[in-house]
C-alpha positions in Angstrom: -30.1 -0.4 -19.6 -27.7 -3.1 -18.4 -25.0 -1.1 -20.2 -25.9 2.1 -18.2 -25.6 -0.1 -14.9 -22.2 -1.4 -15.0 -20.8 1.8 -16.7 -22.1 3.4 -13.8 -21.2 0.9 -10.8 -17.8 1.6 -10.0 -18.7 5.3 -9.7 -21.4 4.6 -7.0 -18.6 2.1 -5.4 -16.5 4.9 -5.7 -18.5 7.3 -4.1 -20.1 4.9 -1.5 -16.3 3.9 0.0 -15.5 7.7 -0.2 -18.1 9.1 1.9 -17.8 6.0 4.2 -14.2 6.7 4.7 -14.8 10.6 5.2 -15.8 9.4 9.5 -14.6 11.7 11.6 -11.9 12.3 8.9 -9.9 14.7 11.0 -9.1 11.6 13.5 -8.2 9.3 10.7 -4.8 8.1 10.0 -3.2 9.7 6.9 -3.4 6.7 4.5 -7.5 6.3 5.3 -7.9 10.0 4.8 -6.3 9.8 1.7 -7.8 6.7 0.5 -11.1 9.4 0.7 -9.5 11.7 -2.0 -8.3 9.0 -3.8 -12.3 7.4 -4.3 -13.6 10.9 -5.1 -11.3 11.4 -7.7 -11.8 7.7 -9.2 -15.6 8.8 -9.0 -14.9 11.3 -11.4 -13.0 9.2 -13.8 -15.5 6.5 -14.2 -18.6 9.1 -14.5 -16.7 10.7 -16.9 -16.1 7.3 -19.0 -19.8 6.4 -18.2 -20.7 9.9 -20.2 -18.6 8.8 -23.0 -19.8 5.0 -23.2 -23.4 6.0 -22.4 -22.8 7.9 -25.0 -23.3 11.3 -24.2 -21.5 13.4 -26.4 -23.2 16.5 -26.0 -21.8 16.6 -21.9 -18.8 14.2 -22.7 -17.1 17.1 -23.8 -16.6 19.3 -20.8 -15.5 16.6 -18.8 -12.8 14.9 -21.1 -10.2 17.4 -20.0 -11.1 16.9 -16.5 -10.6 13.3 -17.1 -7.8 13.4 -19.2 -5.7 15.0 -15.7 -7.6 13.2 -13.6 -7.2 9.4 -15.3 -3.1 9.9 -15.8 -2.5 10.9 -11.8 -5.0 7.9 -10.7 -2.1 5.4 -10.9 0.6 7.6 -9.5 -2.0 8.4 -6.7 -2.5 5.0 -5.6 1.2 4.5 -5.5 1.3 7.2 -2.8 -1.6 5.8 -1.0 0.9 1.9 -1.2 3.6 4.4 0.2 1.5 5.7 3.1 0.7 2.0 4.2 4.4 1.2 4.0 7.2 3.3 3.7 6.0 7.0 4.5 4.2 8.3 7.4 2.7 11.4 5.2 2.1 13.3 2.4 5.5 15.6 1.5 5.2 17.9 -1.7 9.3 16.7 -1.6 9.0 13.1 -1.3 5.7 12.5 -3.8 5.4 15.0 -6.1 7.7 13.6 -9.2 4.9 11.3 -9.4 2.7 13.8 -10.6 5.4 15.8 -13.0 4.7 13.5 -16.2 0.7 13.6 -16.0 0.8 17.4 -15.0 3.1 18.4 -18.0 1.5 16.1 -20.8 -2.3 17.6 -19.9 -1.2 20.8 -19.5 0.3 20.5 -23.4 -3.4 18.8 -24.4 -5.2 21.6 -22.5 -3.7 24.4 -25.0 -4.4 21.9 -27.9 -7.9 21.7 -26.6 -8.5 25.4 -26.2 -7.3 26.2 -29.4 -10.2 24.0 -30.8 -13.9 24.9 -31.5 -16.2 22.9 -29.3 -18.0 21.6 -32.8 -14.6 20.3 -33.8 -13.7 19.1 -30.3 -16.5 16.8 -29.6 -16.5 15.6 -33.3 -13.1 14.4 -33.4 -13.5 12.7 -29.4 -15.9 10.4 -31.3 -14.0 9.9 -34.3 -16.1 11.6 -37.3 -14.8 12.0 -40.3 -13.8 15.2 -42.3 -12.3 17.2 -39.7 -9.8 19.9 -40.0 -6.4 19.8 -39.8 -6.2 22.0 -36.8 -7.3 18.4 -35.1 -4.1 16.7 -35.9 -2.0 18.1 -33.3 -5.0 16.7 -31.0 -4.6 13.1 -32.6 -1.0 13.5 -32.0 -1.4 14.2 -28.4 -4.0 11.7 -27.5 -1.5 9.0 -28.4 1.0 10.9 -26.3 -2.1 10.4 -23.4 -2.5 6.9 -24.2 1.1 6.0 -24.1 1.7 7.7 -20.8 -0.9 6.4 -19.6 -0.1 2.8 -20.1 3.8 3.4 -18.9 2.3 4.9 -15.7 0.1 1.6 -15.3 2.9 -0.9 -15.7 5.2 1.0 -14.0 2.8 2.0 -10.8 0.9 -1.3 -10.8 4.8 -3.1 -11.1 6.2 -0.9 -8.2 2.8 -1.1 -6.1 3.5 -5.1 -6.0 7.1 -4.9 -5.2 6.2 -2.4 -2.2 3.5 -3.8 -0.3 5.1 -7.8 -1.1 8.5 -6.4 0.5 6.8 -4.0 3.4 3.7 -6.8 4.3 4.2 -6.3 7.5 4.2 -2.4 7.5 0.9 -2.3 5.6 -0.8 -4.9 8.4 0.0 -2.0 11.1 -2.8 -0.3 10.3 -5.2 -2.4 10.9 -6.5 -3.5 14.1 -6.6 -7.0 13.3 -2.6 -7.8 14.4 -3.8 -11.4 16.5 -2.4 -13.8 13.8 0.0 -11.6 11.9 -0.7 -12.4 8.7 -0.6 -9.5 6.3 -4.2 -10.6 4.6 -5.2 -6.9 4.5 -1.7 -6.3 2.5 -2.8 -9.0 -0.1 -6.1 -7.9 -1.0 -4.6 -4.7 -1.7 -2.1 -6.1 -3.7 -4.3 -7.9 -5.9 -7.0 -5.7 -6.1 -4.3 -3.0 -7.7 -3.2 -5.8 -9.9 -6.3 -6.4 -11.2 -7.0 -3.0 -11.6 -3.7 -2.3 -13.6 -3.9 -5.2 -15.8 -7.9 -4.5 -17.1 -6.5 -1.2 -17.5 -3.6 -2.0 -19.3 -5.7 -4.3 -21.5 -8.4 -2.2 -22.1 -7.3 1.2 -22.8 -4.3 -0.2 -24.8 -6.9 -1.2 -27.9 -8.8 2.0 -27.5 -12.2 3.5 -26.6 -13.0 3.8 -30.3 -12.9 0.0 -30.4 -14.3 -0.5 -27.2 -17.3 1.8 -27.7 -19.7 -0.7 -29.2 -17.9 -3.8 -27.8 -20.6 -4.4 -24.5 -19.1 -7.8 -23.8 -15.5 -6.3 -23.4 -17.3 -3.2 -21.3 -19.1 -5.7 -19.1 -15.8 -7.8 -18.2 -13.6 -4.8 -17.6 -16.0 -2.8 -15.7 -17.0 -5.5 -13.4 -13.2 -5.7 -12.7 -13.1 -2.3 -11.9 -16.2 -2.3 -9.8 -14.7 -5.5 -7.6 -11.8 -4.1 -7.4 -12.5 -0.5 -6.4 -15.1 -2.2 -3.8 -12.2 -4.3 -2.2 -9.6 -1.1 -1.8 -12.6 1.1 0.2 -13.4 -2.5 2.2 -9.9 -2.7 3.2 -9.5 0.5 3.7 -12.6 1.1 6.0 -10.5 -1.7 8.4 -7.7 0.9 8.9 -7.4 2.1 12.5 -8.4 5.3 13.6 -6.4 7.0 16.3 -7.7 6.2 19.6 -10.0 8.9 20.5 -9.4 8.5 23.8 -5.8 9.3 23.4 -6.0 12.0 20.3 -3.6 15.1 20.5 -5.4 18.2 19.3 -4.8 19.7 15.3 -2.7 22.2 16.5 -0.8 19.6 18.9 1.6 18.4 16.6 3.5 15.2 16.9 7.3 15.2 17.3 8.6 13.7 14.4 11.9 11.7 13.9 13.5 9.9 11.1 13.6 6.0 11.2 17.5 6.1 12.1 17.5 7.6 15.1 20.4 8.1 17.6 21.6 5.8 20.2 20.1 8.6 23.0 17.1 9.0 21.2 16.3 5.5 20.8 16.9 4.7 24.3 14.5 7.1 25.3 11.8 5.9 22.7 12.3 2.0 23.9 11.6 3.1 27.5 8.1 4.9 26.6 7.6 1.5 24.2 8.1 -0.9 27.2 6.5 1.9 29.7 3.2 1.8 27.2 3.3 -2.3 27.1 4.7 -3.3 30.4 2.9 -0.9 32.8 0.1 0.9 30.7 -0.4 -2.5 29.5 -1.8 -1.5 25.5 -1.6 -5.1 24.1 -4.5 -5.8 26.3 -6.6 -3.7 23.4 -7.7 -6.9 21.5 -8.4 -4.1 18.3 -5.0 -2.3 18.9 -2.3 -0.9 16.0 0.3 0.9 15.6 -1.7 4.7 15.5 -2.5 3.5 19.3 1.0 3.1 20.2 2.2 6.5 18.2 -0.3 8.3 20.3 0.3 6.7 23.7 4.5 7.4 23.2 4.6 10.3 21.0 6.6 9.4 17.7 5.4 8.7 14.8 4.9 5.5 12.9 8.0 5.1 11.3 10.5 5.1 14.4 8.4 3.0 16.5 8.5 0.0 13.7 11.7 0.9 13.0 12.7 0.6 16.8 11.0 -2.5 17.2 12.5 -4.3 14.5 15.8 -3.3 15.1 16.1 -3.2 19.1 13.4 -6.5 19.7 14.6 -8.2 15.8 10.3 -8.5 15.8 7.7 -7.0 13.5 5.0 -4.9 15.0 2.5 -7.6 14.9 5.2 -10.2 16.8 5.6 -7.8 19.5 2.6 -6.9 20.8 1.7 -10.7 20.9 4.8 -11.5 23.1 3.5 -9.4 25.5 -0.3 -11.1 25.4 1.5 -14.3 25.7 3.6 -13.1 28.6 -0.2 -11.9 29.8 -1.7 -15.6 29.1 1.2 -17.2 31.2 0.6 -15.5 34.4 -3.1 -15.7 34.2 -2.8 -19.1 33.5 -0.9 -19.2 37.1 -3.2 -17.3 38.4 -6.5 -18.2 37.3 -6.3 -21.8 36.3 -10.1 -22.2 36.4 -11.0 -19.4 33.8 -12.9 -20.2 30.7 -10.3 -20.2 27.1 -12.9 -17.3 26.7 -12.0 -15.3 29.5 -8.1 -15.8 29.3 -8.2 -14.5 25.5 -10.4 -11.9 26.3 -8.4 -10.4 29.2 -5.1 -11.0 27.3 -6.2 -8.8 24.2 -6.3 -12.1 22.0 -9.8 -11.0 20.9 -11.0 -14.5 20.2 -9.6 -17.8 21.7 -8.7 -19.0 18.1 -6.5 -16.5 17.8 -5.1 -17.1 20.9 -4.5 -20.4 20.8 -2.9 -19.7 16.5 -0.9 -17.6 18.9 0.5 -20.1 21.4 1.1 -22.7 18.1 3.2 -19.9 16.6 5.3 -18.9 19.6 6.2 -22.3 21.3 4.8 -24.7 18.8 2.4 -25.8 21.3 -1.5 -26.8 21.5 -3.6 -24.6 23.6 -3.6 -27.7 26.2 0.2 -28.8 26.1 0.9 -24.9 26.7 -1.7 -24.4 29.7 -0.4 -27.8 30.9 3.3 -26.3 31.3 2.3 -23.6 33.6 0.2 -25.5 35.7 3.1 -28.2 36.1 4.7 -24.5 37.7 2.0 -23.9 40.1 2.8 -24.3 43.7 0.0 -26.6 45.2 
């Protein structure tokens, strides 16, 4: 029984972060909705390794094909969903799809190998009996074709995953509403929680499921792995920002789009609506706001406004928005001066007055009190 649990866990995980995620899924911002797909498929991948662990032969073997496909793209889909967060603003058939060349040839080889083989003989050699046919060696030769892809696409994904989200940190931390302190901690669970996942991975489908089959002590470890770490991707990812409701643009309202280098003309234009959106519609009063907020409110899309930022303000997303709540804190602080540290982060989009005053240490190296003592040495009496 306690076998059956854990085998089972990461698929209720799975399917518990996927349905969670689904929301109002046509409102979600393209990495959370594919986040969903991305649990639904990882659902299927761990129910069909809890039918062969279980063991359930008997049903095992209308699903290993199934898992076979959907086990070697799992890797090369969470690089796309670390791409999403940092580097592209959607899914292109153009820009993604080599990913998917290497798992979509070597199944498609194993499926004719498969079909070509009785279902007696097919679920006899999946459990290694003895005394099969020949006609089974051209299945032994391409499961260690499987096995070896499958480990080159985990190094390789789980390698370039943690070169991507460690170089675009800041990127990743967009999406989340939580920009007070901008500290990417939503980019590092993600990071370690795909580490983790590639490394058990790595370790245990390099020795085998024939050697892990009996071994519960070695299921236990790796699946508990899986299970934290699947539960920490759908937790981070249910913190991603919907688009503001308020300012959603219809399905069939599509969204000009640009590319990150924009003209000099272009640009210009896109800092004015920026500055319009901050200075006059003042946004960074939103204590919960991100960058979706701003792409609707201006326009664009997510990669020429971060772009813009960094390269017309030299700031991060994160940095900018909180120049503008300090710039709020000043003058309330001139004009208010008997407001409550709870009012003046509150109606300066702080959220909380300890992120406020982390704010004030990180922008003039300042406590709260040597800051708000400044601006009232600037008051007129």
């Amino acid at each position: 029984m306690p076998r059956i649990i854990v085998l089972i866990a990461p698929v209720f995980v799975s399917l518990f972060w996927a349905f969670a995620l689904l929301g109002d899924y046509r409102k979600q911002a393209a990495p959370r909705r594919f986040l969903f797909k991305f649990m639904l498929l990882t659902a299927l991948v761990f129910f069909a390794h809890f039918l062969y662990f279980a063991p359930a032969p008997d049903v095992y073997v209308y699903f290993d094909l199934p898992l076979q496909f959907t086990g070697l793209i799992l890797f090369p889909l969470l690089h796309i969903y670390f791409r999403l967060l940092t580097v592209d603003d959607s899914i292109s058939f153009k820009a993604h799809a080599e990913y998917l060349v290497l798992p979509v040839f070597v199944v498609f080889v194993y499926g004719i190998a498969v079909f070509n083989s009785s279902i007696p003989v097919y679920k006899a050699w999946l459990f290694n009996q003895f005394n099969l046919p020949a006609q089974v060696q051209f299945l032994d030769v391409m499961r260690k074709v499987i096995q070896t892809s499958f480990l080159v696409q985990v190094a390789y994904f789980t390698i370039a995953n943690h070169l991507l989200i460690n170089k675009y940190a800041d990127k990743a931390e967009q999406f989340y509403s939580d920009v007070r302190d901008a500290k990417p901690i939503n980019a590092k669970i993600l990071n370690y929680s795909g580490v983790a996942l590639g490394t058990i991975s790595l370790i245990l489908f390099g020795v085998g499921r024939t050697f892990l089959l009996p071994k519960d002590f070695l299921i236990f470890s790796g699946w508990s792995v899986f299970t934290f770490a699947l539960f920490k991707f759908g937790e981070v990812g249910m913190r991603q920002k919907p688009i503001n409701t308020d300012l959603y643009i219809p399905e069939n309202v599509a969204l000009p789009s640009r590319p990150a280098h924009i003209n000099e003309i272009d640009q210009g234009i896109l800092i004015d609506k920026i500055l319009l959106a901050f200075r006059e519609n003042k946004l960074h009063l939103k204590s919960d706001l991100c960058i979706m907020d701003v792409v609707q409110a201006v326009g664009s899309n997510r990669t020429s406004i971060s772009a813009t930022i960094n390269q017309e303000f030299n700031q991060n997303f994160c940095v900018f928005v909180n120049s503008f709540r300090i710039e709020e804190l000043g003058r309330k602080l001139k004009d208010s001066p008997n407001c409550t540290l709870q009012e003046y982060a509150a109606q300066c989009g702080f959220g909380s007055v300890n992120s406020m005053k982390r704010c004030v240490s990180t922008f003039y190296g300042k406590s709260f009190n040597e800051f708000r003592y400044f601006h009232f040495e600037k008051t007129p009496d």
